[in-house]
Backbone as XML, in Angstrom:
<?xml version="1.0"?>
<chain id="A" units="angstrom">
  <residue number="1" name="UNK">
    <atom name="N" x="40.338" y="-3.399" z="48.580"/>
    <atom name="CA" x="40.759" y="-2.729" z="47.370"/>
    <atom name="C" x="39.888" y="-3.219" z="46.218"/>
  </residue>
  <residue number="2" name="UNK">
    <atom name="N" x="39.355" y="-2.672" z="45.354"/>
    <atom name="CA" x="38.439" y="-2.449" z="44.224"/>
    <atom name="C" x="39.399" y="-3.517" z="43.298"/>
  </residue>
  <residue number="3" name="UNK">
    <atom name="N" x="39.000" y="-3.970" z="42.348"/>
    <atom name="CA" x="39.584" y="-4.902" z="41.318"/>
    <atom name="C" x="40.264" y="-3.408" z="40.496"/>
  </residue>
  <residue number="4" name="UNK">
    <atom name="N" x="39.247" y="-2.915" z="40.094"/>
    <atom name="CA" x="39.982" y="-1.562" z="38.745"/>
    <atom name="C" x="41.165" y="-0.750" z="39.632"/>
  </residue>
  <residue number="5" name="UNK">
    <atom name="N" x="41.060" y="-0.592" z="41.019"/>
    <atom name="CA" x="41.997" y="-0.104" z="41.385"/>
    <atom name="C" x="43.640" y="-1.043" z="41.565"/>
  </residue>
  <residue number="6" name="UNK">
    <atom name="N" x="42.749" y="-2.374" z="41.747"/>
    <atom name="CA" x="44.083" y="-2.984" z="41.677"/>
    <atom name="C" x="45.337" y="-3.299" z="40.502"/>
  </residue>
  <residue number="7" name="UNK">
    <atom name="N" x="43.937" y="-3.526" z="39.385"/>
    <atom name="CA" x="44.868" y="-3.574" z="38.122"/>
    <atom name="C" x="45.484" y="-2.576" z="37.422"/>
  </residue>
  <residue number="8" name="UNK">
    <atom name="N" x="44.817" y="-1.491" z="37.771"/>
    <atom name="CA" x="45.742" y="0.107" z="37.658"/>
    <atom name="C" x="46.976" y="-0.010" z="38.364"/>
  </residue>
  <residue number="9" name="UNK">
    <atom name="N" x="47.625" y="-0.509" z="39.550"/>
    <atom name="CA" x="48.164" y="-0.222" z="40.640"/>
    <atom name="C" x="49.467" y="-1.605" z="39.833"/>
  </residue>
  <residue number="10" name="UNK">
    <atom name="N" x="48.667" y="-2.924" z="39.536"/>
    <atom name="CA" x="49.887" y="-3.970" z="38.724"/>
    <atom name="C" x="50.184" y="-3.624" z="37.672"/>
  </residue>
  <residue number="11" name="UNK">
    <atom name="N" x="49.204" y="-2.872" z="36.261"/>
    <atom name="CA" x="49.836" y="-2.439" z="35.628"/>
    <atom name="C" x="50.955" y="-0.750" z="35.978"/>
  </residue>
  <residue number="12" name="UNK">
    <atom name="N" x="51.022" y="-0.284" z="36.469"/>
    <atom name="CA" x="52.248" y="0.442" z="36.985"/>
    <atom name="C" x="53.332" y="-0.041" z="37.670"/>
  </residue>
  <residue number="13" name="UNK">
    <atom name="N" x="53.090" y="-1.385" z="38.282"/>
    <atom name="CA" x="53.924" y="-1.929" z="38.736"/>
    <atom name="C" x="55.340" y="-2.593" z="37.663"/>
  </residue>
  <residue number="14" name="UNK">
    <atom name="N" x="54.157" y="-2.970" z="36.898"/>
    <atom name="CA" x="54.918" y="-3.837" z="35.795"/>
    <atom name="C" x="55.732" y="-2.615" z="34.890"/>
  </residue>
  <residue number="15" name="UNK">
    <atom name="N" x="54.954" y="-1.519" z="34.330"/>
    <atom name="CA" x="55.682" y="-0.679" z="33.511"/>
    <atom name="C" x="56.717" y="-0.028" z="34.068"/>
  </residue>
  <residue number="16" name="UNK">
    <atom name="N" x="56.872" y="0.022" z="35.615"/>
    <atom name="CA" x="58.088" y="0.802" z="36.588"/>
    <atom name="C" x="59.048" y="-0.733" z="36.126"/>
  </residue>
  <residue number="17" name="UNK">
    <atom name="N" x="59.108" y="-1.713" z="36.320"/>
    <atom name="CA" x="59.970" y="-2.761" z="36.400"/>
    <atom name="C" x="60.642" y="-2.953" z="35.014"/>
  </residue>
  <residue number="18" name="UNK">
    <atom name="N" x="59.708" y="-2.581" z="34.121"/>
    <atom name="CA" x="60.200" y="-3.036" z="32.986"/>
    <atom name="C" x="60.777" y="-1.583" z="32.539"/>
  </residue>
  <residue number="19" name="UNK">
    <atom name="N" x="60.740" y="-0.410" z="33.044"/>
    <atom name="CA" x="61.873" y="1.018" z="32.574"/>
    <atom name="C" x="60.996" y="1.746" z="31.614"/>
  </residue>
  <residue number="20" name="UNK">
    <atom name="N" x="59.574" y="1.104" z="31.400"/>
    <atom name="CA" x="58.836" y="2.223" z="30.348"/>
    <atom name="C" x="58.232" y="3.340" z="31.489"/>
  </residue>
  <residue number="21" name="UNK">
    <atom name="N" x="57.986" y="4.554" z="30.361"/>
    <atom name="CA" x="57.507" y="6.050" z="31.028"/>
    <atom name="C" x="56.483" y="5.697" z="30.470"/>
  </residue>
  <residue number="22" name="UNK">
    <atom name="N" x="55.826" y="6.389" z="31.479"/>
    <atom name="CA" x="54.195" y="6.211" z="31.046"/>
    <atom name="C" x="53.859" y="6.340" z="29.687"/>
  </residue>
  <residue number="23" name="UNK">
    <atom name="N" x="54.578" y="7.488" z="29.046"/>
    <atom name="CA" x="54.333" y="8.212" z="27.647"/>
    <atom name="C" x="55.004" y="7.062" z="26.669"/>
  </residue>
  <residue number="24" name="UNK">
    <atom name="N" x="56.120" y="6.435" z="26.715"/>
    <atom name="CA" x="55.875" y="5.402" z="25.890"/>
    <atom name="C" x="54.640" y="3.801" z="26.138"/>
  </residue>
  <residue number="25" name="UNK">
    <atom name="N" x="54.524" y="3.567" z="27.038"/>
    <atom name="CA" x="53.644" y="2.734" z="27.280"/>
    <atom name="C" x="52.445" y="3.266" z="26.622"/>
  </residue>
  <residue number="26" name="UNK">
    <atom name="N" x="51.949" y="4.431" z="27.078"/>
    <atom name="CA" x="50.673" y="5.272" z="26.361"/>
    <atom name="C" x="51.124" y="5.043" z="24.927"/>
  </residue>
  <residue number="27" name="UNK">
    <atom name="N" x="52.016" y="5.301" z="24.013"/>
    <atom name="CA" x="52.163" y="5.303" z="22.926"/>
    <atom name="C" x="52.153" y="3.734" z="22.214"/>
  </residue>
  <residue number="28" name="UNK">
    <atom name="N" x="52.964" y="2.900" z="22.867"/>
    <atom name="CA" x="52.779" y="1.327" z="22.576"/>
    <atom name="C" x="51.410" y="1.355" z="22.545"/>
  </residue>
  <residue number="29" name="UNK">
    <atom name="N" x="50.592" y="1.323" z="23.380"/>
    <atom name="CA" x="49.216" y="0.944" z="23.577"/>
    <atom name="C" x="47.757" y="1.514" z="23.018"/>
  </residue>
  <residue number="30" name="UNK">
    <atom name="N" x="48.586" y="2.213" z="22.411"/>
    <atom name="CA" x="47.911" y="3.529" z="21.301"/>
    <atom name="C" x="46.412" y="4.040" z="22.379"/>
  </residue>
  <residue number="31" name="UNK">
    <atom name="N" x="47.301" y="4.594" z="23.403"/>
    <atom name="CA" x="46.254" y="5.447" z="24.748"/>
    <atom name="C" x="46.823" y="6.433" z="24.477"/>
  </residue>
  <residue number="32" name="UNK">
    <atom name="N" x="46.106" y="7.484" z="24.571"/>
    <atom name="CA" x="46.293" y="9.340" z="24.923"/>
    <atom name="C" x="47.615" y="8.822" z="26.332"/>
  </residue>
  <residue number="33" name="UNK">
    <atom name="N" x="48.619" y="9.923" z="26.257"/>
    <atom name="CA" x="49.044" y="10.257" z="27.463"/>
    <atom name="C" x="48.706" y="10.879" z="28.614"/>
  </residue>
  <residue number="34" name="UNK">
    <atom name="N" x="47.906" y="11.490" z="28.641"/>
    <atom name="CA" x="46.967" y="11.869" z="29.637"/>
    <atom name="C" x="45.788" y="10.864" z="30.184"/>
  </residue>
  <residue number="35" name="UNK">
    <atom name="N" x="45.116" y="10.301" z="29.236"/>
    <atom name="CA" x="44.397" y="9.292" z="29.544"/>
    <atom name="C" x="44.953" y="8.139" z="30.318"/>
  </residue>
  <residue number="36" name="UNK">
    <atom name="N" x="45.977" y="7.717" z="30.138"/>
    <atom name="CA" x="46.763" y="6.713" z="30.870"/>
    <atom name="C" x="47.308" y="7.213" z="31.973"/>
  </residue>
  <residue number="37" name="UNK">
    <atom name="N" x="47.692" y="8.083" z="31.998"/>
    <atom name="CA" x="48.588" y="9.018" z="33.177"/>
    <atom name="C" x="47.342" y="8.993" z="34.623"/>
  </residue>
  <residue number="38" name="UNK">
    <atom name="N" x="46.098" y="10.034" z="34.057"/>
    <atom name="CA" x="44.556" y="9.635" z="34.827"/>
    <atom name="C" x="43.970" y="8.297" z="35.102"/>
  </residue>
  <residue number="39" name="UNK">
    <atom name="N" x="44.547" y="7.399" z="34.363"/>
    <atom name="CA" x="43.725" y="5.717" z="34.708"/>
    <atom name="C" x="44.812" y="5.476" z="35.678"/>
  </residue>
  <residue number="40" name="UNK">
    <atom name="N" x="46.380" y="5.613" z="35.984"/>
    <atom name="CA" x="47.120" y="4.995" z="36.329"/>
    <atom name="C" x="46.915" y="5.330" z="37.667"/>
  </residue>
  <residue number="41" name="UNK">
    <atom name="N" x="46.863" y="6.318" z="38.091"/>
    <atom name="CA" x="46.941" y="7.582" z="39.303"/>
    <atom name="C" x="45.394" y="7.575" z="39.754"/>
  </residue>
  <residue number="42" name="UNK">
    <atom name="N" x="44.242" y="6.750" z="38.471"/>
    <atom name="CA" x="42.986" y="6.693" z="39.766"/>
    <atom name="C" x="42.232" y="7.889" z="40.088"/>
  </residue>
  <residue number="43" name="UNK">
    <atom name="N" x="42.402" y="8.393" z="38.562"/>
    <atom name="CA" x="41.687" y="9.412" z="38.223"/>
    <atom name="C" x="40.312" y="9.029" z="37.138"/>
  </residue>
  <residue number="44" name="UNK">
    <atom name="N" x="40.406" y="8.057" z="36.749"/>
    <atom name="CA" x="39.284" y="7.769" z="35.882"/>
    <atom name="C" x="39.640" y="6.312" z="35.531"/>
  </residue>
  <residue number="45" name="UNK">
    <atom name="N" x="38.688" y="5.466" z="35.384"/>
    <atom name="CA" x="38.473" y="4.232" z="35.028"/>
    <atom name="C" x="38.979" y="3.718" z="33.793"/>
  </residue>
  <residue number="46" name="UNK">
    <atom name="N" x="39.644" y="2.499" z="33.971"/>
    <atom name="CA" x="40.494" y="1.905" z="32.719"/>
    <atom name="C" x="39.361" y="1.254" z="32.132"/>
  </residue>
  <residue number="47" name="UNK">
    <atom name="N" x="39.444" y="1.324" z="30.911"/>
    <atom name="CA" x="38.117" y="0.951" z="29.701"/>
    <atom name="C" x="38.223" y="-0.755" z="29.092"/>
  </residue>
  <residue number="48" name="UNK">
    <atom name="N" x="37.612" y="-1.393" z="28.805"/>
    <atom name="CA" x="38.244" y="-2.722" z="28.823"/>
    <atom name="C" x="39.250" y="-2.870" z="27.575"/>
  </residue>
  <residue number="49" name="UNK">
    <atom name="N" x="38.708" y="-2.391" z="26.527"/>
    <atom name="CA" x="40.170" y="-2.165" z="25.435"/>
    <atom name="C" x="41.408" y="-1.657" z="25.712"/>
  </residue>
  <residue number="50" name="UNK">
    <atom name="N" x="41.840" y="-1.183" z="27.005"/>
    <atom name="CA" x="42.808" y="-0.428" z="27.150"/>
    <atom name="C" x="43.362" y="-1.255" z="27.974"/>
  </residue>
  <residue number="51" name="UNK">
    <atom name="N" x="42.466" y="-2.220" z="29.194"/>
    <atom name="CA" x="43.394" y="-3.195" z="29.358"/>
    <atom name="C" x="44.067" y="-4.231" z="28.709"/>
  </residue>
  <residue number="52" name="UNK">
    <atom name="N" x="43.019" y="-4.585" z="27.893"/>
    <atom name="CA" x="43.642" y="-5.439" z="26.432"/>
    <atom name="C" x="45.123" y="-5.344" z="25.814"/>
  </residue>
  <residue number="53" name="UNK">
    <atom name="N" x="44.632" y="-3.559" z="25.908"/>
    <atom name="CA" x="45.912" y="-3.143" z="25.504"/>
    <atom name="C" x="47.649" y="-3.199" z="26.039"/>
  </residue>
  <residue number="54" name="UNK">
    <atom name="N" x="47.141" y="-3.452" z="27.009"/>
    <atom name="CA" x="48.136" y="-2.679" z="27.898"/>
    <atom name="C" x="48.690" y="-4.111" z="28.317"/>
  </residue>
  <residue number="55" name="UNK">
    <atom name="N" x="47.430" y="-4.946" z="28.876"/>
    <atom name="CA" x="48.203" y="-6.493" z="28.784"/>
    <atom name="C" x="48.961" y="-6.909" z="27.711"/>
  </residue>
  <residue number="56" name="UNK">
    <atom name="N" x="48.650" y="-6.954" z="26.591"/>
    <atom name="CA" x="49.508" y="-6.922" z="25.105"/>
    <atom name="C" x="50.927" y="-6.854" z="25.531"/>
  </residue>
  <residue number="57" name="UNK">
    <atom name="N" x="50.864" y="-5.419" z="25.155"/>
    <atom name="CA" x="52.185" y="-4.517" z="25.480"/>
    <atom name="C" x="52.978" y="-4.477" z="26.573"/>
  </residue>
  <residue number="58" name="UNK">
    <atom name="N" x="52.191" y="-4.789" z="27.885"/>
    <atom name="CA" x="53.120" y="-5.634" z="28.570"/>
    <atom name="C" x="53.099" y="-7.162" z="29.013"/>
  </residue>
  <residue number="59" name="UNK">
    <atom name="N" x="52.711" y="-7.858" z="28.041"/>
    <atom name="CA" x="52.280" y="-9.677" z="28.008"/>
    <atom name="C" x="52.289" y="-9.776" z="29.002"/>
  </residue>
  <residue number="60" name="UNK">
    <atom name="N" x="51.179" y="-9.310" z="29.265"/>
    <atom name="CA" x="50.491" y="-9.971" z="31.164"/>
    <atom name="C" x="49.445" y="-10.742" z="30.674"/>
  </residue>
  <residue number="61" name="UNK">
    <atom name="N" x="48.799" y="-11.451" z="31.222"/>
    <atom name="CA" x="47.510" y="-12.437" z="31.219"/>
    <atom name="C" x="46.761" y="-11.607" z="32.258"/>
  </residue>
  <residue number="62" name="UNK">
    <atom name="N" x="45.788" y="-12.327" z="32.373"/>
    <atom name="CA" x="44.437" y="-11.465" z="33.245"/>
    <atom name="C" x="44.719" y="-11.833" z="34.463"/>
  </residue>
  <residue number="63" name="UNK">
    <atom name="N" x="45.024" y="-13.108" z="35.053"/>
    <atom name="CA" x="45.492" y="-13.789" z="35.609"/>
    <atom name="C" x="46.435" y="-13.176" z="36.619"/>
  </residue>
  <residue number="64" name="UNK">
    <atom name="N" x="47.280" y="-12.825" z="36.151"/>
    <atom name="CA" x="48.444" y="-11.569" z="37.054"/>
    <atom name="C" x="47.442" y="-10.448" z="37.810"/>
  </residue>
  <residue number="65" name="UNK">
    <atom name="N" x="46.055" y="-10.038" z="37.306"/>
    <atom name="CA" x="45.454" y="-9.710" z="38.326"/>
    <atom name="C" x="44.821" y="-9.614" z="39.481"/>
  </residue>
  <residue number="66" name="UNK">
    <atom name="N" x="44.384" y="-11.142" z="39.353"/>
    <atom name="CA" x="43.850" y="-12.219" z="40.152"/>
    <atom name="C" x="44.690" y="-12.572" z="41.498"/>
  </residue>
  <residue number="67" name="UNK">
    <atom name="N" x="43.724" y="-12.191" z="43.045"/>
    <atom name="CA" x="44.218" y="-12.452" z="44.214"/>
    <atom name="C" x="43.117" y="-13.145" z="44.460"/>
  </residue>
  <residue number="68" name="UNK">
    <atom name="N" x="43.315" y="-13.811" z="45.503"/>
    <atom name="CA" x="42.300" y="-14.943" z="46.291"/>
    <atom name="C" x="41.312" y="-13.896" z="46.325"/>
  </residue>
  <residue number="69" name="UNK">
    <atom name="N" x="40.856" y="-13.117" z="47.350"/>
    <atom name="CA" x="39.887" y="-12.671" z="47.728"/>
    <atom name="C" x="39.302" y="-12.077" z="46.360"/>
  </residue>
  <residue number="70" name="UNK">
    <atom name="N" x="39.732" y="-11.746" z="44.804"/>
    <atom name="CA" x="39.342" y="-11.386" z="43.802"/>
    <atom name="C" x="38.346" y="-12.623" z="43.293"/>
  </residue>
  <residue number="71" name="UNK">
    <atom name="N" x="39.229" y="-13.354" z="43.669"/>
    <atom name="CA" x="38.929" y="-14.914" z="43.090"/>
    <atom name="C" x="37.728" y="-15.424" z="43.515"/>
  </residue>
  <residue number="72" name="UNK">
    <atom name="N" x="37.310" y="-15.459" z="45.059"/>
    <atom name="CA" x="36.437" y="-15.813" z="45.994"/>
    <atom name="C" x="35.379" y="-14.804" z="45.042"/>
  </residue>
  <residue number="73" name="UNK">
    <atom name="N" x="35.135" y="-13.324" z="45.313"/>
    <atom name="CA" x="34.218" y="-12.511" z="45.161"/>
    <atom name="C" x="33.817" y="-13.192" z="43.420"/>
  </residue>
  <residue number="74" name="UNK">
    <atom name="N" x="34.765" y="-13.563" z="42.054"/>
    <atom name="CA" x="34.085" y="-13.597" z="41.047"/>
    <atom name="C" x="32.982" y="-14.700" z="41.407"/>
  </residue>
  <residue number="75" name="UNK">
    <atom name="N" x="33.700" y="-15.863" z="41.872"/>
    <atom name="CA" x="33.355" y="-17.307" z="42.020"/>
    <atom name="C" x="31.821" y="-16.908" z="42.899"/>
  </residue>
  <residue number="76" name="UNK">
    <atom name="N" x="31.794" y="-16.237" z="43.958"/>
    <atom name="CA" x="29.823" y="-16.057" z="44.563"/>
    <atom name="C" x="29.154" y="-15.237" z="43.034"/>
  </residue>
  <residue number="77" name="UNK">
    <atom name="N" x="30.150" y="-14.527" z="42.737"/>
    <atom name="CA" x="29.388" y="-13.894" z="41.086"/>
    <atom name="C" x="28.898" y="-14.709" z="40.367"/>
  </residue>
  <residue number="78" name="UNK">
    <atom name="N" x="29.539" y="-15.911" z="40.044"/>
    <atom name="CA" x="29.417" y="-17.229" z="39.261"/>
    <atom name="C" x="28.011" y="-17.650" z="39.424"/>
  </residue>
  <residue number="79" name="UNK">
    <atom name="N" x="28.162" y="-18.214" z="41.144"/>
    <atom name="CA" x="27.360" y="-18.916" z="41.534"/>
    <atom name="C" x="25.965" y="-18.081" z="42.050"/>
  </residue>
  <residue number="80" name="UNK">
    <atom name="N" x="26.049" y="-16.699" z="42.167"/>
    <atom name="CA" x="24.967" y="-16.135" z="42.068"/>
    <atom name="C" x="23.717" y="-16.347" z="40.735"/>
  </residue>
  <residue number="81" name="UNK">
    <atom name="N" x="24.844" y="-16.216" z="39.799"/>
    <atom name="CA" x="23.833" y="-15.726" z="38.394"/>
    <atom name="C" x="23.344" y="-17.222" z="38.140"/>
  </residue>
  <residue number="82" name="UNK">
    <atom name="N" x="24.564" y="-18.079" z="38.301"/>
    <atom name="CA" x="23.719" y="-19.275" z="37.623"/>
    <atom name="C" x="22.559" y="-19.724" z="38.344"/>
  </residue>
  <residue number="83" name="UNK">
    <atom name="N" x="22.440" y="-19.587" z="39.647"/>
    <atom name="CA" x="21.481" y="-19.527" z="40.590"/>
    <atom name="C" x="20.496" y="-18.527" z="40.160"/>
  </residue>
  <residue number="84" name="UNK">
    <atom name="N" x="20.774" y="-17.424" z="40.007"/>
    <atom name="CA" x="19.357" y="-16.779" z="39.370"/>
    <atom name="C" x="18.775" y="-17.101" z="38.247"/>
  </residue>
  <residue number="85" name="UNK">
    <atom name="N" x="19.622" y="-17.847" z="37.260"/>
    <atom name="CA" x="19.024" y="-18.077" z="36.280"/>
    <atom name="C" x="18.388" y="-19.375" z="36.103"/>
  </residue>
  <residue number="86" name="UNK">
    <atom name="N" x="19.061" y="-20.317" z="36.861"/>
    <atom name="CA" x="18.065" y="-21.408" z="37.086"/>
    <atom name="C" x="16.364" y="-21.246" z="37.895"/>
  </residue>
  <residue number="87" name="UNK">
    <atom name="N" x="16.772" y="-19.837" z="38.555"/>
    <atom name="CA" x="15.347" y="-20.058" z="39.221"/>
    <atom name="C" x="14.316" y="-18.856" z="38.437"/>
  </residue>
  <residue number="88" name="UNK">
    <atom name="N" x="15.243" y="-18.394" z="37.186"/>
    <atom name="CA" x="14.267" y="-17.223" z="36.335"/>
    <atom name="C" x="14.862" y="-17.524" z="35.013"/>
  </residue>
  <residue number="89" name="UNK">
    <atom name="N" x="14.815" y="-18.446" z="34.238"/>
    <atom name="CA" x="15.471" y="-18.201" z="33.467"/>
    <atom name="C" x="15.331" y="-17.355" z="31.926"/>
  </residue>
  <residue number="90" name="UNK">
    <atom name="N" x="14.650" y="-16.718" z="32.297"/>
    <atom name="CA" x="14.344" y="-15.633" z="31.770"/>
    <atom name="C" x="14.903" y="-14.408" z="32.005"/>
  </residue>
  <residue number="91" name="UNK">
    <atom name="N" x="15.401" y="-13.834" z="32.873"/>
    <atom name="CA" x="15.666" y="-13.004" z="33.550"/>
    <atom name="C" x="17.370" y="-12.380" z="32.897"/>
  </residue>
  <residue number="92" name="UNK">
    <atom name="N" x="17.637" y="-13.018" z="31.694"/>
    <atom name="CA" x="19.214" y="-12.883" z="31.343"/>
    <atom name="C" x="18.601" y="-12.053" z="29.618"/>
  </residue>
  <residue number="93" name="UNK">
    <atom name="N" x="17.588" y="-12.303" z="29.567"/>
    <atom name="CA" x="16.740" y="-11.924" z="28.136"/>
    <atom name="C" x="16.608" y="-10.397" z="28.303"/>
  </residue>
  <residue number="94" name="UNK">
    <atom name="N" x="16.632" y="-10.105" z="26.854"/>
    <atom name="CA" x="16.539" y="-8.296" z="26.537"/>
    <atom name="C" x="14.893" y="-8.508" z="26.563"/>
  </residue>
</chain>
């Protein structure tokens, strides 16, 4: 499972638990209702302000997204770049 698909999938989790309709959550989070309705359902990609948002409004941390195997994949991310950049370090420059 994709990270964006997953955090689409916890944030619905969380807004079913906590009794909000999408359309107020969209409205807390000052998202279009349609736009949220399409990010939720995995119709189009959640934007990073909107998770911001949405963590806010439902005080999640980033953290609540985070599964091991999420965890594993950032951590070779980590250790990729710093590895490339020790051996180019140039290579992070516009």
């Amino acid at each position: 499972m994709e990270l964006i698909e997953l955090i689409s999938i916890r944030i619905d989790e969380v807004r079913s638990q906590c009794g909000q309709d999408i359309t107020e959550l969209a409205r807390r989070a000052g998202i279009k209702n349609k736009t949220l309705w399409k990010t939720l359902h995995g119709n189009r990609e959640m934007k990073a302000d909107e998770l911001v948002a949405l963590c806010y409004v439902l005080k999640l941390d980033f953290n609540h997204f985070i599964n091991e195997k999420i965890q594993e994949d950032l951590d070779a991310r980590c250790w990729k770049a710093i590895r490339d950049l020790s051996t180019n370090p140039h290579s992070f420059e516009s």
